[in-house]
KEFI-551208 format. One line per 2 residues: number of its first residue (from 1); their letters; for each residue x, y, z of C-alpha. Coordinates in steps of 0.5 Angstrom, whole numbers. Layout:
<mikes>
NUM = A = X:Y:Z | ...
</mikes>
This chain:
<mikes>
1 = XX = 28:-76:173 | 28:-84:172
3 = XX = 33:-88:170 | 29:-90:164
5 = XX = 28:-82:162 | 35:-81:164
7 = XX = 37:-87:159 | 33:-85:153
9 = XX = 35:-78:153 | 43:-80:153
11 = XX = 41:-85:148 | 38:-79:143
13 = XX = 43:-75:144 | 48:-81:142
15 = XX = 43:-82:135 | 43:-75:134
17 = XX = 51:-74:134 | 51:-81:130
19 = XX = 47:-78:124 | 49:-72:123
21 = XX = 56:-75:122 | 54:-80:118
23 = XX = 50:-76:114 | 56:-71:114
25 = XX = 60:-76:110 | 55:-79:106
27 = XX = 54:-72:103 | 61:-71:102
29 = XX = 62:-77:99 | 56:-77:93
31 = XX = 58:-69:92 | 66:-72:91
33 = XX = 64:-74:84 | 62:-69:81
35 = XX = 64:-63:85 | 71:-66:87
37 = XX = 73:-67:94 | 79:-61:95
39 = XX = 80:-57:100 | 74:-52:98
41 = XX = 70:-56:96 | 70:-59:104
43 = XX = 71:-53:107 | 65:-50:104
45 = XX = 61:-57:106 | 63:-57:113
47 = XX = 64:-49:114 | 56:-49:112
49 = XX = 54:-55:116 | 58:-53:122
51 = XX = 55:-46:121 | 48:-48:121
53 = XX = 48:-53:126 | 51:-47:130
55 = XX = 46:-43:130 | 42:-48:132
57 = XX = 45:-49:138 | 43:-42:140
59 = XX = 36:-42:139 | 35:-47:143
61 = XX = 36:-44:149 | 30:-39:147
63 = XX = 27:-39:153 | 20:-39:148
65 = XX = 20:-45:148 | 16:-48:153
67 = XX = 18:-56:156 | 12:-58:155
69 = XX = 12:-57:148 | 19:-60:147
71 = XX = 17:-67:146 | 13:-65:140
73 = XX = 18:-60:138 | 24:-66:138
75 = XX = 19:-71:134 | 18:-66:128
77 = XX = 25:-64:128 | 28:-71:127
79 = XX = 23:-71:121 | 25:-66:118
81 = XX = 33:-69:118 | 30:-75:116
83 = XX = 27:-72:110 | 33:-67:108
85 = XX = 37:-74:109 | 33:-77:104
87 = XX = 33:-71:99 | 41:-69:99
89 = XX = 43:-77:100 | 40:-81:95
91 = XX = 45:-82:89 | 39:-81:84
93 = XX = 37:-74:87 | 44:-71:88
95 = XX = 45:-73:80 | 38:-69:77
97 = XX = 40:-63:82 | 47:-63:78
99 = XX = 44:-64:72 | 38:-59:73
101 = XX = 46:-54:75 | 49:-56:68
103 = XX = 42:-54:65 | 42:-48:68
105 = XX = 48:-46:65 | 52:-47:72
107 = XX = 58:-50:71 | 62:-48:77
109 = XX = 63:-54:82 | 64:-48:87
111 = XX = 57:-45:86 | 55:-51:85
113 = XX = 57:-54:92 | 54:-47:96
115 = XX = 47:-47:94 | 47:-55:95
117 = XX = 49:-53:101 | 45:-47:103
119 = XX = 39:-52:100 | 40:-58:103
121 = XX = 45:-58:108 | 42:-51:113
123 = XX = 36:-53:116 | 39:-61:117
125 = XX = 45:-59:122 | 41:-53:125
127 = XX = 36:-58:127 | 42:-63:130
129 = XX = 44:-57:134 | 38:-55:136
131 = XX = 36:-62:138 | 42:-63:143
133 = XX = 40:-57:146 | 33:-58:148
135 = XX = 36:-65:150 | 40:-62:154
137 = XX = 36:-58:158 | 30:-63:159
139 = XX = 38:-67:163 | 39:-61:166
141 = XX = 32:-60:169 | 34:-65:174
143 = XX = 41:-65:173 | 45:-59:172
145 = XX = 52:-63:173 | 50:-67:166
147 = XX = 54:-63:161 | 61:-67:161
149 = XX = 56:-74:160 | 52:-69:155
151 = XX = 59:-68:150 | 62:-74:152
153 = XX = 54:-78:149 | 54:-73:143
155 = XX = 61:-74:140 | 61:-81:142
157 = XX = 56:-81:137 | 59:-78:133
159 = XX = 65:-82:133 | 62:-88:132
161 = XX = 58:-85:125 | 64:-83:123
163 = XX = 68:-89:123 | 61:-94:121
165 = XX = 60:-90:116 | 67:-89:111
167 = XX = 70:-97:115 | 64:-101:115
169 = XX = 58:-98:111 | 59:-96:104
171 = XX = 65:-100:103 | 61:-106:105
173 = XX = 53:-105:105 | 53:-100:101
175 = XX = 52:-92:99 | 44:-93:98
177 = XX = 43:-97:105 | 47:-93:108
179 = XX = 42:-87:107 | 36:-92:110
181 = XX = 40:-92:116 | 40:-86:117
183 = XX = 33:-84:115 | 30:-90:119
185 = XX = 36:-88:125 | 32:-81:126
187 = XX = 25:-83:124 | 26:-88:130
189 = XX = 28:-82:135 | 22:-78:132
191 = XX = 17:-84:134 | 21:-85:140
193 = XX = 20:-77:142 | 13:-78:141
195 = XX = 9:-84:139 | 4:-81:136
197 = XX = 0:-84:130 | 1:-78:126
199 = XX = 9:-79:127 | 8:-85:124
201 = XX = 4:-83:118 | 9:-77:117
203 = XX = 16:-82:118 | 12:-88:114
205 = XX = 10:-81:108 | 19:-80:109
207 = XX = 21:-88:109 | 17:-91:103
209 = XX = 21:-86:97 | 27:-88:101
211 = XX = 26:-94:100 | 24:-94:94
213 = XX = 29:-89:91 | 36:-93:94
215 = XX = 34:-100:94 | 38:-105:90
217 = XX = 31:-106:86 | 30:-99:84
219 = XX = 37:-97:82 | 38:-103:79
221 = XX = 32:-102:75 | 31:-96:73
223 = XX = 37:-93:74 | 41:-99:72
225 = XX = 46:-97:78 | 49:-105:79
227 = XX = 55:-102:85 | 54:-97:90
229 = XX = 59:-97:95 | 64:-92:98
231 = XX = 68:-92:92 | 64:-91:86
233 = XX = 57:-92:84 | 57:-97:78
235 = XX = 51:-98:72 | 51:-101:65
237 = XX = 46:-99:60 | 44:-103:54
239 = XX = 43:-99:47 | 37:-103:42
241 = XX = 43:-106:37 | 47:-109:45
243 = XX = 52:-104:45 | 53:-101:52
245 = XX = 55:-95:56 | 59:-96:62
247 = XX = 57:-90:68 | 60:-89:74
249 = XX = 59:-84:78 | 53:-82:73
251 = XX = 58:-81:67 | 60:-85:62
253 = XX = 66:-88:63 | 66:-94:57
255 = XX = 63:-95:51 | 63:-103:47
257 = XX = 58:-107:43 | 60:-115:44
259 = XX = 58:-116:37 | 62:-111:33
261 = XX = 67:-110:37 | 66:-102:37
263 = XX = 68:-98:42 | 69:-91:45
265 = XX = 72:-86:39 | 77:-84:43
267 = XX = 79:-90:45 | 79:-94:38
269 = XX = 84:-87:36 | 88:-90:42
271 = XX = 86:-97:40 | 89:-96:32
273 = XX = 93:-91:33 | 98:-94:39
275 = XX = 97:-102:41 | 94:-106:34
277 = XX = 100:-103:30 | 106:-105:35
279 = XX = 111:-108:31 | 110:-116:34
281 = XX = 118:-117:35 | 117:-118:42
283 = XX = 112:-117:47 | 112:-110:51
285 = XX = 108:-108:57 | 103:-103:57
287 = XX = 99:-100:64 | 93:-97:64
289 = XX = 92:-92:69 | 83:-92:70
291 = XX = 81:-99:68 | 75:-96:65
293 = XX = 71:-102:62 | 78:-105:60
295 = XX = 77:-104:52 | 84:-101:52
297 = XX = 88:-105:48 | 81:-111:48
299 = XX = 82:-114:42 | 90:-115:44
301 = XX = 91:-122:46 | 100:-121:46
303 = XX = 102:-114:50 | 102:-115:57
305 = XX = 97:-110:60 | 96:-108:68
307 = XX = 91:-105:69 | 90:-100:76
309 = XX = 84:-97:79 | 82:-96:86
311 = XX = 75:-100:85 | 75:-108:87
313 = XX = 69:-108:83 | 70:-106:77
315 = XX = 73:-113:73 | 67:-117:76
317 = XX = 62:-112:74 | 66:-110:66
319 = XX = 66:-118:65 | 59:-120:67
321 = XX = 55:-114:65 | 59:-110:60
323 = XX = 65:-114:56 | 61:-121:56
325 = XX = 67:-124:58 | 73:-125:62
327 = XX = 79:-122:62 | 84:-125:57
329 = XX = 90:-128:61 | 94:-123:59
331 = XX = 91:-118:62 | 92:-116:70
333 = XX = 88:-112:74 | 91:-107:80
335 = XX = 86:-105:85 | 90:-99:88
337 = XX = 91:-92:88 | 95:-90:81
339 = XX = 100:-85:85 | 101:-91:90
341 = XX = 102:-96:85 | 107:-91:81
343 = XX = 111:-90:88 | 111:-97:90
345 = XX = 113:-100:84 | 119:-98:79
347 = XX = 117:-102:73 | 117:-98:67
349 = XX = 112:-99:60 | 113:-98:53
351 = XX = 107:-96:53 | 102:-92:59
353 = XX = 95:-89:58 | 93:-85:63
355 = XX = 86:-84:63 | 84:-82:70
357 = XX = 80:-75:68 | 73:-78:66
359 = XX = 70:-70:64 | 72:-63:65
361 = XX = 68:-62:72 | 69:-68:76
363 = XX = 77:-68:76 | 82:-71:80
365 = XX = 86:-65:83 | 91:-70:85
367 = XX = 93:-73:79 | 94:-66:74
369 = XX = 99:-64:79 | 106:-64:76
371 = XX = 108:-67:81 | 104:-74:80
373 = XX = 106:-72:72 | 113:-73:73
375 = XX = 113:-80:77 | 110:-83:71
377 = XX = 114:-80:66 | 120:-85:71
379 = XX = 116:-91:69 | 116:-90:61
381 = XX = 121:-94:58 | 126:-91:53
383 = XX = 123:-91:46 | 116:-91:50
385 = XX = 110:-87:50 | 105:-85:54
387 = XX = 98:-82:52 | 94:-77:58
389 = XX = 85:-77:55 | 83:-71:58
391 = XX = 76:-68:57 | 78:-59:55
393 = XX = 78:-54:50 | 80:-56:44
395 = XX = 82:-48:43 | 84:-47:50
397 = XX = 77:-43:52 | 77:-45:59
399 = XX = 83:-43:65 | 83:-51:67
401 = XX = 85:-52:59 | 90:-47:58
403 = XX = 93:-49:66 | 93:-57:64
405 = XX = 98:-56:58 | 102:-51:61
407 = XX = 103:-57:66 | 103:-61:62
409 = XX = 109:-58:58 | 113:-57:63
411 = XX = 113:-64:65 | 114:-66:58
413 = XX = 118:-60:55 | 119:-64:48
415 = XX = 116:-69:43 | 109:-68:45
417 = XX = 103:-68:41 | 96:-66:42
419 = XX = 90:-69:39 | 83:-67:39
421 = XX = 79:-74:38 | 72:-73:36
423 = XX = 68:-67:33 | 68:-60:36
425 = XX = 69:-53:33 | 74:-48:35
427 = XX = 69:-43:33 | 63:-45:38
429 = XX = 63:-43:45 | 63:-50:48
431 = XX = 68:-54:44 | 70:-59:50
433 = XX = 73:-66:47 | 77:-70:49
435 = XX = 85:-69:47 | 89:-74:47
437 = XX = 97:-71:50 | 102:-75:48
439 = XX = 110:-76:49 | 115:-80:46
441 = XX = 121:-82:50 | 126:-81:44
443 = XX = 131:-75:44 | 130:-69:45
445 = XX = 134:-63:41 | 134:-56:43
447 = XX = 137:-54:36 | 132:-49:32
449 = XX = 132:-47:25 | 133:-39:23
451 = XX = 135:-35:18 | 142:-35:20
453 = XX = 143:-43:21 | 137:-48:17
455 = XX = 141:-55:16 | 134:-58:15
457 = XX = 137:-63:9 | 142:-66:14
459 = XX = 136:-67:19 | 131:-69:15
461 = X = 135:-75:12
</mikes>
């Protein structure tokens, strides 16, 4: 074997590691908006991923396979992967298969993840196995002692892919272009394998919608999408009468028209009902958990506000093409993880809104917790307030509904009201709104009144 034949086959078996661990995350990264990115759902990802690549790796020891067809067979294969890449990678293609699911009427972010699993994710990693076998055994014809050369290559790879991708790619170039990548990565060892006109043809066929579908053009023009990075995936769409929707991760997230004022409904409950009527003897503190488009509190040029979100983007992104304004200087924003803000800091706020759960599927498993609930309860200042928006049931249809209040009130044992903002019918099979949980540091009394002992009068005045 030559040394150049040697190089190229060492040099696929790299790209085959990298792609398939790059397009591994990729995949995890635009399912974790709307299916979450727990334990399950990694698992379930993963587990089918390794399962499927697997089985690739025993079927290409058939011996039905004959050498002189591996070229061809090898070309095809990293056409097919390029092709499933595109198709389970491109954040616009991933937010139609949801919203098809939704229509559908399958609601289960489980079910949900199996069968995009089964459809997008079997035959790609069945190939990445199936590759490395049959570039294994065209080292192995001439050399039997390639195996430690051939796992050191593959994971090597897949290292490399695995730590561009999460450290460098999305945070800086971007999701979409991270797709191109992989896509051009496995069309390039395609024409390597074989190059052949009508591979070229096939890979060109694969390469133009990819382009199409994951430029910054494309997104931005059709889709509105202005941000695609490892965190989050930005647009702003603009109604007839200038009012416009904040979306992030394809949901709505904000709601404001420059002109009137207007903004989201619960927020202008929030907004009424919390902030523009706070007495003005003096200046109070209030954080924001989930900047949103920054209209809690936006017409309060007083109270100062920190703002805390894990997106750098979002202030720049809300000033320029959502708010049409900067900031006013009362006003701070925190890029960081809100549990870690919370545990580095031990500031405490009249008032604080969480406003981290965006819709009742795509829920953040870490901030429903009791635990994350009990380190804001420590940051509530006394006589202040704090007020949790989250998207359930208003008549506590649902497990996830009835599960979050009774946390909630574990936490918050008394003093908590719960308010339905926004139009739903407890009588209808759907009635998910958003409900505003509210808890006032005040003191609590465990007295009840009964028959037997009802002082109300000397309660009431």
């Amino acid at each position: 074997m030559s040394g150049k034949l040697r190089f190229w086959l060492i040099f696929l078996i790299f790209l085959n590691g990298y792609v398939s661990l790059s397009f591994e995350l990729v995949v995890l990264r635009q399912l974790s908006f709307w299916v979450g990115s727990s334990a399950v759902i990694t698992s379930i990802i993963m587990g089918t991923f390794l399962g499927f690549m697997s089985l690739g790796y025993f079927l290409g020891e058939s011996e039905r396979i004959k050498t002189k067809h591996i070229k061809n067979i090898l070309s095809c294969s990293f056409i097919v992967i390029s092709l499933f890449a595109f198709l389970a990678s491109s954040f616009p293609l991933v937010m139609e298969y949801f919203v098809r699911m939704y229509s559908w009427g399958i609601m289960s972010g489980i079910i949900q993840t199996f069968l995009f699993s089964f459809i997008f994710l079997s035959i790609g990693p069945f190939l990445f196995g199936f590759n490395t076998t049959l570039l294994s055994r065209c080292l192995h014809r001439y050399n039997t002692n390639y195996t430690g050369n051939i796992m050191a290559w593959d994971t090597i790879g897949s290292v490399l892919g695995s730590l561009l991708t999460t450290l460098v790619l999305m945070p800086f170039v971007g999701v979409n272009y991270t797709v191109m990548l992989i896509v051009v990565l496995a069309l390039f060892a395609a024409i390597v394998m074989r190059p052949k006109w009508w591979v070229m043809l096939s890979g060109a066929l694969i390469l133009i919608p990819t382009v199409l579908v994951n430029s910054d053009y494309v997104q931005r023009g059709y889709f509105g999408i202005l941000v695609n990075n490892a965190n989050s995936t930005i647009a702003v769409s603009q109604w007839p009468d200038d009012t416009r929707i904040l979306n992030m991760n394809g949901l709505p997230m904000s709601i404001y028209n420059p002109k009137s004022g207007l903004v989201g409904e619960y927020m202008n409950y929030f907004n009424n009902s919390f902030i523009y009527n706070m007495p003005a003897d003096r200046t109070r503190e209030i954080l924001v958990l989930g900047a949103g488009g920054f209209t809690a509190g936006i017409h309060d040029y007083i109270n100062n506000y920190t703002f805390v979100d894990i997106e750098p983007s979002l202030k720049k992104i809300s000033e320029k093409y959502f708010l049409d304004h900067k900031l006013t200087d009362n006003k701070k924003f925190v890029v960081q993880d809100a549990s870690q803000y919370l545990k580095n800091n031990d500031k405490k706020y009249d008032l604080i809104l969480v406003d981290l759960y965006s819709n009742s599927f795509q829920i953040p498993e870490g901030f429903i917790t009791a635990e994350f609930m009990q380190r804001v309860k420590n940051h509530i200042a006394p006589d202040g307030i704090l007020v949790f928006n989250v998207i359930a049931s208003q008549s506590f249809r649902d497990k996830y509904s009835r599960v979050f209040d009774n946390t909630f009130r574990t936490v918050f044992p008394q003093n908590v009201a719960r308010q339905a903002v926004g139009y739903s019918n407890p009588y209808d099979g759907n009635d998910t709104v958003n409900i505003l949980y509210v808890w006032y540091n005040r003191d609590t009394d465990n007295r009840i009144y009964t028959i037997n002992k009802t002082p109300v009068i000397y309660d009431r005045h």
